[in-house]
C-alpha positions as CSV (number, residue, x, y, z in Angstrom):
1,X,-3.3,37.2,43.5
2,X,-2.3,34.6,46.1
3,X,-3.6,34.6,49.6
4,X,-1.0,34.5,51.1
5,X,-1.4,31.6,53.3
6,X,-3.5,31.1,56.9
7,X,-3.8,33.9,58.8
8,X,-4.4,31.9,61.8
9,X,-3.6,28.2,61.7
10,X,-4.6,25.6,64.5
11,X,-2.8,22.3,65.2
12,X,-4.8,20.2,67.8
13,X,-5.1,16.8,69.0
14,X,-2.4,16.3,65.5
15,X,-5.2,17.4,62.8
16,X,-4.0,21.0,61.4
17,X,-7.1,23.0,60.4
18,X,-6.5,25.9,58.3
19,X,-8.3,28.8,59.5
20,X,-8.9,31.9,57.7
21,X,-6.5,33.5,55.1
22,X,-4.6,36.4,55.4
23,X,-6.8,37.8,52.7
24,X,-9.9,37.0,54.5
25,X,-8.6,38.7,57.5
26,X,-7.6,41.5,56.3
27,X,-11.2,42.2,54.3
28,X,-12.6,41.5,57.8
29,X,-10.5,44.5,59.0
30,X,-11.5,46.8,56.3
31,X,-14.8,46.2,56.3
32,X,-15.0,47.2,60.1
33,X,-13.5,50.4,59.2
34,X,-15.5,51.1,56.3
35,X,-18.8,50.1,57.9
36,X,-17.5,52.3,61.5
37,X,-16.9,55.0,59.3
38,X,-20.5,57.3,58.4
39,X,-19.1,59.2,55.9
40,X,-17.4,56.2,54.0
41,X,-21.1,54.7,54.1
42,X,-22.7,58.2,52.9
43,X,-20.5,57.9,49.7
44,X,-21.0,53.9,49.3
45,X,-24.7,54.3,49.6
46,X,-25.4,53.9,46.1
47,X,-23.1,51.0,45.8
48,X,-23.8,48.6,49.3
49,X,-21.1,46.4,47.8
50,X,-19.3,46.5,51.1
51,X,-18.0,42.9,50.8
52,X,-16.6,43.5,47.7
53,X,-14.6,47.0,48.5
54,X,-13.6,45.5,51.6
55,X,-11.6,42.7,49.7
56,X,-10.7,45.2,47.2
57,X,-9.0,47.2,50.2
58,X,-7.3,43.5,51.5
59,X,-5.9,42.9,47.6
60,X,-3.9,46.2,47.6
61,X,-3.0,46.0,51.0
62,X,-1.7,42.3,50.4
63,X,-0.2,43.7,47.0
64,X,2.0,46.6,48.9
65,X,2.8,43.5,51.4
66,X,4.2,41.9,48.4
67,X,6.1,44.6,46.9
68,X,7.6,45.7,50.0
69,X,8.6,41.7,50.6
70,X,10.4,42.4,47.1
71,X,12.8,45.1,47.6
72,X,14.3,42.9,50.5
């Protein structure tokens, strides 16, 4: 699954630094949810792989970003 490029890209002083990528950012969002959520915690208790669901969460949503980019 692609990345889908920089989710926030910085050009100073002529040297453009990457940032972060899309995917990264949107794991970052899930995981706030999941871990702001008590009973999404409750049920992940005997799995702590937050990390991992978070990106999990990022793939589909960057996989329904590219499906709905397809039917355009």
């Amino acid at each position: 699954m692609k990345n889908c490029g920089d989710a926030f890209p910085c050009n100073t002083y002529g040297s453009a630094e990457r940032g972060m990528t899309l995917r990264d950012y949107f794991a970052g969002q899930a995981l706030t949810g999941l871990l702001a959520c008590p009973l999404e915690i409750k049920t992940m208790l005997d799995k702590p792989d937050f990390a991992g669901e978070a990106y999990r969460y990022a793939d589909a949503m960057l996989a329904e970003r590219e499906k709905n980019d397809e039917t355009k």
